[in-house]
Kinemage of the C-alpha trace (Angstrom):
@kinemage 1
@onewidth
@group {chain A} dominant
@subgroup {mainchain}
@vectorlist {calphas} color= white
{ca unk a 1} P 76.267 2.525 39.540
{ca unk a 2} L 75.813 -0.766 41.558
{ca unk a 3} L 74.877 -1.181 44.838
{ca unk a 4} L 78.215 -1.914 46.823
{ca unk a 5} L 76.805 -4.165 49.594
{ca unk a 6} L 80.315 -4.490 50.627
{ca unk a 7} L 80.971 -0.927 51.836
{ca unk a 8} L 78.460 -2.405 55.009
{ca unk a 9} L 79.529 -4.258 57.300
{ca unk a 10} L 78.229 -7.778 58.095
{ca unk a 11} L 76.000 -7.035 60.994
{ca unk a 12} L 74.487 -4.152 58.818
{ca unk a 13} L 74.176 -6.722 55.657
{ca unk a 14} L 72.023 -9.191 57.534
{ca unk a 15} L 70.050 -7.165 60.219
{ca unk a 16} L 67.225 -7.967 59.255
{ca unk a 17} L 68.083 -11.342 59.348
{ca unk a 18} L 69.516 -10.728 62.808
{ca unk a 19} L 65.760 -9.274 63.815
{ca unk a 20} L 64.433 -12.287 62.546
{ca unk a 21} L 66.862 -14.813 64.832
{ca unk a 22} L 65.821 -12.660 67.429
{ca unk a 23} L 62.660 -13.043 67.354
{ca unk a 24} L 62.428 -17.234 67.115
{ca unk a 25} L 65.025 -16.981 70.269
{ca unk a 26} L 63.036 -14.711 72.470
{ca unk a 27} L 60.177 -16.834 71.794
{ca unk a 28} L 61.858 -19.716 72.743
{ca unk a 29} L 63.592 -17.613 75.858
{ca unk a 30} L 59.820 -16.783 76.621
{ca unk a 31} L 58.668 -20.697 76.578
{ca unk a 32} L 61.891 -22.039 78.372
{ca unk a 33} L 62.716 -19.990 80.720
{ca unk a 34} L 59.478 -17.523 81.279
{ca unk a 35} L 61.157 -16.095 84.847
{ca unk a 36} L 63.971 -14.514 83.501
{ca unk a 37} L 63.141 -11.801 81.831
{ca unk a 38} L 60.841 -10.730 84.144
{ca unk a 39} L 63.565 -11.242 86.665
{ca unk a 40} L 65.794 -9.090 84.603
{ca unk a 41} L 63.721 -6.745 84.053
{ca unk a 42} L 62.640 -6.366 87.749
{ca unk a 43} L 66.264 -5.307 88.442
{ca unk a 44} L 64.935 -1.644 88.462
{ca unk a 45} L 66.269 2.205 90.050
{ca unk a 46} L 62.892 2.825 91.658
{ca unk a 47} L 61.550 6.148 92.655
{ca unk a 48} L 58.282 6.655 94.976
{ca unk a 49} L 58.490 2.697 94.683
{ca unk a 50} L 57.873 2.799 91.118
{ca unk a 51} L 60.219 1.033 88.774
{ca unk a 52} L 62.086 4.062 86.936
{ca unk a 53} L 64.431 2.178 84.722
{ca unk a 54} L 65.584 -1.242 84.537
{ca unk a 55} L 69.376 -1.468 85.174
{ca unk a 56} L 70.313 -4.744 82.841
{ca unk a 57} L 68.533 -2.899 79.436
{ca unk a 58} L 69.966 0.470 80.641
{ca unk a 59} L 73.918 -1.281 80.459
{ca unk a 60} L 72.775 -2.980 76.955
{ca unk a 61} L 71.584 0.309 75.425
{ca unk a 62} L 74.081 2.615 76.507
{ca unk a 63} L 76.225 0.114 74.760
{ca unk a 64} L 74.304 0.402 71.921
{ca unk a 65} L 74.160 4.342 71.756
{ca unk a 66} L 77.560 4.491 72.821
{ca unk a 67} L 79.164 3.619 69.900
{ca unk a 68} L 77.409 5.661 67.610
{ca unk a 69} L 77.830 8.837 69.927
{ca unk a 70} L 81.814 8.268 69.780
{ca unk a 71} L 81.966 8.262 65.856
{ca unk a 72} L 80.638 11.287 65.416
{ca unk a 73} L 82.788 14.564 64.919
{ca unk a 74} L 81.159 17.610 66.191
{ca unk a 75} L 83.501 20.238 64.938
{ca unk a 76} L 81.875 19.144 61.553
{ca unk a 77} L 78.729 21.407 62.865
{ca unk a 78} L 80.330 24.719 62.850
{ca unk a 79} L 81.527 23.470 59.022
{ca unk a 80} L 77.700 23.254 58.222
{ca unk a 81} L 76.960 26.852 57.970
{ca unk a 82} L 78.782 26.952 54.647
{ca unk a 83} L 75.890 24.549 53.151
{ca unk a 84} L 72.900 25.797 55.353
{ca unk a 85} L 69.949 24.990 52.918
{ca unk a 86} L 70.212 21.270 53.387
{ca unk a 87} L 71.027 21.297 57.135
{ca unk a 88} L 67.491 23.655 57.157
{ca unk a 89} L 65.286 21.015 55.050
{ca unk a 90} L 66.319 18.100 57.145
{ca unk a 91} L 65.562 20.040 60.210
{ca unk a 92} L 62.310 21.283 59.133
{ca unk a 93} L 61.550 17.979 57.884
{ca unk a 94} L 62.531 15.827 60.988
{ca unk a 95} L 60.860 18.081 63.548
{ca unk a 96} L 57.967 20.306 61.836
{ca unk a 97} L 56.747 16.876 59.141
{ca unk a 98} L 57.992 13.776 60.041
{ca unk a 99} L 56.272 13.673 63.904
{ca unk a 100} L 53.044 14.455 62.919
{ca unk a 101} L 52.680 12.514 59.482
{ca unk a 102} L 53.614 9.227 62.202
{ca unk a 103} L 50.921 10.229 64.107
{ca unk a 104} L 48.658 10.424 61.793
{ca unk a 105} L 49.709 7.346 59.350
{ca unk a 106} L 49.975 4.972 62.487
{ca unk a 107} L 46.872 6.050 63.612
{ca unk a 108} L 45.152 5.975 60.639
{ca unk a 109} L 46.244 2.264 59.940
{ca unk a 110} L 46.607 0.923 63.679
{ca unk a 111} L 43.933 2.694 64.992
{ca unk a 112} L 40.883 2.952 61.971
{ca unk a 113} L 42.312 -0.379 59.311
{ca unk a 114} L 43.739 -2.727 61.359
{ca unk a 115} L 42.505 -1.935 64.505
{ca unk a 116} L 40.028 -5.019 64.634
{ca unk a 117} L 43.142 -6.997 64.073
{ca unk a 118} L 44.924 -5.638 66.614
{ca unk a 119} L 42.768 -7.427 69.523
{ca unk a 120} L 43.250 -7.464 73.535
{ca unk a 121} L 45.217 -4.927 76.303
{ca unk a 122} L 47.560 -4.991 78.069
{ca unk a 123} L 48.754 -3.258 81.321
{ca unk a 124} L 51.974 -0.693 81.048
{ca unk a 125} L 54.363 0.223 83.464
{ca unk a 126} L 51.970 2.863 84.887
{ca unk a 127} L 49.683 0.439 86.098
{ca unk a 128} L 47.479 1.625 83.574
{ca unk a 129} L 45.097 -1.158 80.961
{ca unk a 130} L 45.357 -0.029 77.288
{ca unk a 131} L 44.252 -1.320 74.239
{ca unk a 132} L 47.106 -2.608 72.310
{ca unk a 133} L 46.529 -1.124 69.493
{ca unk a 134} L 47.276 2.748 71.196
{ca unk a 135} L 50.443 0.680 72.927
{ca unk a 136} L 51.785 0.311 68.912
{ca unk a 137} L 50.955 3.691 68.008
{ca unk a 138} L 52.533 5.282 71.105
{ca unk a 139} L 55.739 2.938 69.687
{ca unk a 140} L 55.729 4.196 66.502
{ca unk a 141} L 55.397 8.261 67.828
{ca unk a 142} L 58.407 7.491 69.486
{ca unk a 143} L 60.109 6.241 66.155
{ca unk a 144} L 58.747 9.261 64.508
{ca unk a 145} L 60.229 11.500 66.919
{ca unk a 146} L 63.892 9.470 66.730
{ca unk a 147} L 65.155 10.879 63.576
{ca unk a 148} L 68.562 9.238 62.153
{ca unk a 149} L 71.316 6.949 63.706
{ca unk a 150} L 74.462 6.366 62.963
{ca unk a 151} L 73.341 3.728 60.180
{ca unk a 152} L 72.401 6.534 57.629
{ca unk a 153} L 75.460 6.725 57.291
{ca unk a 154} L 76.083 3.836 55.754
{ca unk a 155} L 72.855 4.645 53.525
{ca unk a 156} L 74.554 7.663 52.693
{ca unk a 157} L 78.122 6.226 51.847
{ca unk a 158} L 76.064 3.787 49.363
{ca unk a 159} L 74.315 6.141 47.801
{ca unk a 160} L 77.402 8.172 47.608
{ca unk a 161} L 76.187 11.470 49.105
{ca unk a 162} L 77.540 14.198 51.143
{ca unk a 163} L 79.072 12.197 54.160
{ca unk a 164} L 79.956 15.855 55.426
{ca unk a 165} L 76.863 16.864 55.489
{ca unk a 166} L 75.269 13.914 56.869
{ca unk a 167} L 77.890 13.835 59.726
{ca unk a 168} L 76.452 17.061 60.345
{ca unk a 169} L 73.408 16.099 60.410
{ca unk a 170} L 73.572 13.298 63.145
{ca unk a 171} L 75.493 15.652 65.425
{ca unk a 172} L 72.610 18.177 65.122
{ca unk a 173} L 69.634 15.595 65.457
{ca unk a 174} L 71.605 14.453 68.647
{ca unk a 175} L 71.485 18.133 70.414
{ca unk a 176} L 68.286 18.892 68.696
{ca unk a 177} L 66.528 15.852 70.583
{ca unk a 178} L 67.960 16.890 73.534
{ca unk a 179} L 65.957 19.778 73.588
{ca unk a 180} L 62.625 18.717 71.714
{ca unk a 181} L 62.047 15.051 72.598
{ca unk a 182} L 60.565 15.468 76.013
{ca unk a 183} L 58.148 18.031 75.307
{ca unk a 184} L 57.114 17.021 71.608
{ca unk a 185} L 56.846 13.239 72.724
{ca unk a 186} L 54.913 13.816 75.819
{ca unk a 187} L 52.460 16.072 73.330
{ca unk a 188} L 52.187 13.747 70.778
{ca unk a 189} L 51.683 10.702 73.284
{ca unk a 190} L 49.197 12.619 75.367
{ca unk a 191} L 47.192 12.649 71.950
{ca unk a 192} L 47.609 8.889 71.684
{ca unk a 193} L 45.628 8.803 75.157
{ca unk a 194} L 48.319 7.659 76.561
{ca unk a 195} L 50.170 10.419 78.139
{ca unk a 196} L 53.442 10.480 80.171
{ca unk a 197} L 55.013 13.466 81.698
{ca unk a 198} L 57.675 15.235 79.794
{ca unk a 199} L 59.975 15.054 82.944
{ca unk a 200} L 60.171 10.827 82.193
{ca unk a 201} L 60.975 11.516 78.503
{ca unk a 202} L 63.801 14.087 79.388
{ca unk a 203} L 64.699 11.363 81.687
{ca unk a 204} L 64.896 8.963 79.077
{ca unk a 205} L 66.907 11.140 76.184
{ca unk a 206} L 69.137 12.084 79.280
{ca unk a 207} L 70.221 8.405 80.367
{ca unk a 208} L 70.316 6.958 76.208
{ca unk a 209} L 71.421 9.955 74.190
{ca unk a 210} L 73.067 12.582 77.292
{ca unk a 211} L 74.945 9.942 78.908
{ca unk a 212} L 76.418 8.233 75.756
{ca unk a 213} L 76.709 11.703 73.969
{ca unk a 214} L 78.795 12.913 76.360
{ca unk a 215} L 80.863 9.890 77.128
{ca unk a 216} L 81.487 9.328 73.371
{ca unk a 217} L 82.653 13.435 72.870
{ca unk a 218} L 84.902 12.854 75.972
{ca unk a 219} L 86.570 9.556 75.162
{ca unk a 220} L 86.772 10.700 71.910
{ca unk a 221} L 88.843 13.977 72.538
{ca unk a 222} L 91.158 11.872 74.966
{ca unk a 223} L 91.232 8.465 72.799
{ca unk a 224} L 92.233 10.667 69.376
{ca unk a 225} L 94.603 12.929 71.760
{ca unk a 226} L 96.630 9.899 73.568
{ca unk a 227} L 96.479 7.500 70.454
{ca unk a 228} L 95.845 9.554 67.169
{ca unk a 229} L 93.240 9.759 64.960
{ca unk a 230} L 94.529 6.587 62.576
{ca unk a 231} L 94.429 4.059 65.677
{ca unk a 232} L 90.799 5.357 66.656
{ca unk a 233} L 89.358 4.889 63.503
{ca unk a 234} L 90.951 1.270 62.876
{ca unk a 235} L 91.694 -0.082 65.963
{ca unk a 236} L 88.955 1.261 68.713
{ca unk a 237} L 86.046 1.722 66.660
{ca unk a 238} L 86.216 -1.830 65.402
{ca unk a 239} L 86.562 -3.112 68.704
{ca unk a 240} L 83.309 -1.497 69.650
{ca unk a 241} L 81.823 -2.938 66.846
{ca unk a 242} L 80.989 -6.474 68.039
{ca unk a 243} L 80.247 -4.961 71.490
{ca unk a 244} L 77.419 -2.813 70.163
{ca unk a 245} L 75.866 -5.611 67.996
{ca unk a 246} L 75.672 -8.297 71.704
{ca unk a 247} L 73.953 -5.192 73.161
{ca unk a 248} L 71.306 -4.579 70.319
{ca unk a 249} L 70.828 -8.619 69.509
{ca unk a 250} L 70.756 -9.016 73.408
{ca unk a 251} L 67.806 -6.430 74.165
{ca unk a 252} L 65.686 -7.798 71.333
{ca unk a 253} L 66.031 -11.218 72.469
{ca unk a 254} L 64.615 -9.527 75.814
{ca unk a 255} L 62.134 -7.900 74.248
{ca unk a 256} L 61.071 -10.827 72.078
{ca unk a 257} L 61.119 -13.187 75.239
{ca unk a 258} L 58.280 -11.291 76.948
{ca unk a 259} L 55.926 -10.947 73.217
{ca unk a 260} L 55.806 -14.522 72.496
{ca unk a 261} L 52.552 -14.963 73.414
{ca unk a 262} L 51.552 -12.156 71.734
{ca unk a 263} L 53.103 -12.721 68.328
{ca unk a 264} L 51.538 -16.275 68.412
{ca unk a 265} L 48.164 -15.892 69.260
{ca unk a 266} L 48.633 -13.325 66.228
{ca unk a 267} L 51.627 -13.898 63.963
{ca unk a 268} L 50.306 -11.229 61.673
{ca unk a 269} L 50.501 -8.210 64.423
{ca unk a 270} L 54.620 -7.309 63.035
{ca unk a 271} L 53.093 -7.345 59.430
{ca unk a 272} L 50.437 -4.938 60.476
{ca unk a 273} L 52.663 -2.576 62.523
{ca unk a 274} L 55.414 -2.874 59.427
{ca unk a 275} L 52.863 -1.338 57.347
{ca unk a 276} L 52.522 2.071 58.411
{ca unk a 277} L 55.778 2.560 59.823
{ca unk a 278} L 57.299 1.270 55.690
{ca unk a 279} L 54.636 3.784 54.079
{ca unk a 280} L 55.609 6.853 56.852
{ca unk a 281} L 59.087 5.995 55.451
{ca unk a 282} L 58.740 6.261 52.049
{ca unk a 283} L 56.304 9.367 52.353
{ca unk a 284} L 59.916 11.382 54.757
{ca unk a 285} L 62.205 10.240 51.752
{ca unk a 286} L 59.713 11.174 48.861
{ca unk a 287} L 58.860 14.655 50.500
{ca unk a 288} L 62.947 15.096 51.481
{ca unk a 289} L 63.766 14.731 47.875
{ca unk a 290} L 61.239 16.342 46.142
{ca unk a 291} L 62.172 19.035 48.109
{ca unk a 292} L 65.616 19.052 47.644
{ca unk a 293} L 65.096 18.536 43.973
{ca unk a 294} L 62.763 21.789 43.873
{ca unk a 295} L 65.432 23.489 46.169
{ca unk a 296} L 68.010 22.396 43.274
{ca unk a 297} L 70.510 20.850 45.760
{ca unk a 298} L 73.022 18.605 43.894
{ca unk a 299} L 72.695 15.223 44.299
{ca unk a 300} L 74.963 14.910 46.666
{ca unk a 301} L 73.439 17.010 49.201
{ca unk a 302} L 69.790 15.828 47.686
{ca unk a 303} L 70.656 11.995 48.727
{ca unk a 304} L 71.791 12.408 52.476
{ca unk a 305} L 69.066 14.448 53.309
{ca unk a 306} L 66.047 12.566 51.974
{ca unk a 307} L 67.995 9.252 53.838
{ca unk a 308} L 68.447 11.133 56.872
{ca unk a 309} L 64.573 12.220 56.756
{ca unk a 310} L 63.438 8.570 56.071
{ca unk a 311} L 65.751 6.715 58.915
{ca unk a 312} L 65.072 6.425 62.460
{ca unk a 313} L 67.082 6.163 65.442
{ca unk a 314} L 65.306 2.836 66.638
{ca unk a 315} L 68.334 2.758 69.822
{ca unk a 316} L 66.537 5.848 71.227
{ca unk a 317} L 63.149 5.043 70.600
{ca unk a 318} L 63.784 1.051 71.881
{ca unk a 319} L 65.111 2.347 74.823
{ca unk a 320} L 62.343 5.196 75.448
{ca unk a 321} L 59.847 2.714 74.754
{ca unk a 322} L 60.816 0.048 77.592
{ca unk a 323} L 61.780 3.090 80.080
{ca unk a 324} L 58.260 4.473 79.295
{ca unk a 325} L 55.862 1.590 79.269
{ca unk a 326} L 57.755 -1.841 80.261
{ca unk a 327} L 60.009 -3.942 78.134
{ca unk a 328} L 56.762 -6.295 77.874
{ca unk a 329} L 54.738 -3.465 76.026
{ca unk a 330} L 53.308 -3.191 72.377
{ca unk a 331} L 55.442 0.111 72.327
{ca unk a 332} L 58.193 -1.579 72.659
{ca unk a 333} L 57.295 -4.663 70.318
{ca unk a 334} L 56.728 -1.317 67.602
{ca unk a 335} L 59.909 -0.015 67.711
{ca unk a 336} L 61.565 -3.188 67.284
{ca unk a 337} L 59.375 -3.149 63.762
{ca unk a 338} L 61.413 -0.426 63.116
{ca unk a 339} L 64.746 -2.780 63.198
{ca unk a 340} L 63.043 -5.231 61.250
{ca unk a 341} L 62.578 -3.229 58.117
{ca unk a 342} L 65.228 -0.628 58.126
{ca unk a 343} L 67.699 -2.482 56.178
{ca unk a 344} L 65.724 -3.691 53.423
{ca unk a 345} L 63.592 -0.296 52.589
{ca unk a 346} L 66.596 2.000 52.971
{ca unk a 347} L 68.594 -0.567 50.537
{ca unk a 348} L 65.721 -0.084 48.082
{ca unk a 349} L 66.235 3.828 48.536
{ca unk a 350} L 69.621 3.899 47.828
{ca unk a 351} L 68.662 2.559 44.909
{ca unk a 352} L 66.411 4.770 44.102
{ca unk a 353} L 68.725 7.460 44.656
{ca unk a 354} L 71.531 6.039 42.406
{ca unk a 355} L 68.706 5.970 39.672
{ca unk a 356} L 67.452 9.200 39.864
{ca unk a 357} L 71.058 11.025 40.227
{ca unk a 358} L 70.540 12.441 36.519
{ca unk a 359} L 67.386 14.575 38.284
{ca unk a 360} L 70.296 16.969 40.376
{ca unk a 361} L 72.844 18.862 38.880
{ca unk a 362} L 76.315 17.767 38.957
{ca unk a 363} L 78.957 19.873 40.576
{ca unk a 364} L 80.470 20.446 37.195
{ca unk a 365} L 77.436 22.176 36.087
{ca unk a 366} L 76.241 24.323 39.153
């Protein structure tokens, strides 16, 4: 079975390449015109005179959560407790494994390997100097505690798995981190040595997965109700499409602008943060479907889960990341990592996962 490239869109195609244009133009942004990011970024809600959230990269990323909050069905979770063993593995997996093996991967590279490559501080929103290296790691806990976006199911369509199931799956992971971000992110953080109370990250997941979750479920109901269920899927969802992609390109050009220095005085610094965050992946996906193979899911159950285990929502964790610590920070810089090497490792599953489909039972035979 080939890989069908053209089941992606274009925008999903060439992200990486998208990352990378990003990057050379928030550099630039950064040497041109060094004011106005800072500028943008210093239009702020404040509370107790402290900058809380900054109001332009709040608009971008609730139009780059929104989008993905709208597609999904949530009647399909009540359907999921015909099929509970694979619902229970990726659950397991993306809140009892996954957190913890980030933690301990990015610290073991960023933090022991490449820490003497890592050089210099920097001060975070808090007010707070920090080495950079603990800035990257905080940015890749907060990857590691983002399971899944809306792309896996792309990865999932390509590999020809259980779209059901992952549907599912991204409906659940959206509650689920309603409830467990704040207080397993703050944990893990605080760890880090660079703790932030659990009241800002429930303030985060509220404004960039609340907000947008409940907008999408709302507009949805009314949208399908007023105009059917044929003109939202063709007409509206497309129309977001292009909307969502100027929000995403536009935040990392932000983000970008303000690490130019950074990435200059040490081009290397995305290769080392790639490094961990590509090995953390492969160890989720590896674990996922060993597990599911042992389990004796068919394949089609096997494949969504182990992509839904390996992916991350980088929206939630980009957007946690500036909230948290500035959109200037390492944290942030790590989570944009994230974007940079989705697309190619997850095509390199799939393929794995069309290779292996002889290991799973076919429906025929179970």
């Amino acid at each position: 079975m080939s890989l069908d490239k053209s089941s992606m869109g274009f925008f999903e195609r060439h992200l990486t390449a998208w990352v990378v244009i990003c990057i050379v133009a928030g550099i630039a942004l950064g040497k041109l015109a060094p004011g106005l990011a800072q500028a943008l970024d210093g239009m702020a809600l404040y509370v107790n005179d402290a900058p809380v959230v900054s109001i332009p990269i709040a608009i971008c990323l609730f139009f780059m959560m929104y989008p993905i909050m709208v597609k999904i069905d949530f009647g399909e979770v009540v359907q999921a407790s015909r099929s509970p063993k694979p619902v229970i593995l990726t659950m397991i997996v993306n809140w009892a494994i996954k957190p913890f093996t980030m933690l301990l991967i990015a610290t073991l590279f960023l933090g022991v390997f490449f820490k003497d490559l890592l050089p210099g501080t920097e001060v975070v929103k808090s007010g707070e100097e920090v080495e950079l290296y603990r800035s990257y790691i905080s940015g890749a806990i907060l990857l590691g505690i983002a399971p899944c976006t809306a792309m896996v199911l792309v990865w999932g369509h390509l590999a020809r798995g259980n779209q059901g199931l992952t549907l599912v799956m991204v409906a659940i992971n959206s509650l689920t981190m309603l409830l467990l971000y704040g207080v397993l992110g703050s944990w893990l953080l605080n760890v880090n040595e660079m703790p932030v109370p659990w009241q800002a990250l429930l303030l985060s997941i509220s404004i960039y997965v609340a907000l947008p979750l409940v907008a999408g479920y709302l507009s949805r109901r009314w949208i399908i109700k007023a105009k059917g269920h044929e003109w939202f899927e063709q007409k509206f969802l497309r129309f977001l499409t292009p909307v969502s992609i100027s929000a995403l390109l536009a935040t990392l050009v932000l983000l970008f602008s303000f690490k130019g220095e950074t990435i200059l005085a040490n081009p290397l610094t995305i290769l080392w943060i790639a490094i961990p965050l590509a090995v953390q992946t492969l160890l989720i996906f590896a674990l996922t479907y060993l597990a599911a193979k042992v389990l004796k899911f068919s394949y089609e159950d096997a494949a969504p889960s182990a992509m839904i285990g390996a992916s991350n929502h980088f929206e939630v964790a980009i957007a946690t990341a500036v909230m948290l610590f500035g959109l200037s920070s390492g944290a942030a810089l790590a989570t944009v990592v994230g974007v940079l090497i989705e697309v190619p490792l997850m095509l390199c599953l799939v393929r794995v996962c069309q290779k292996s489909r002889g290991w799973f039972k076919q429906p025929e035979e179970g």
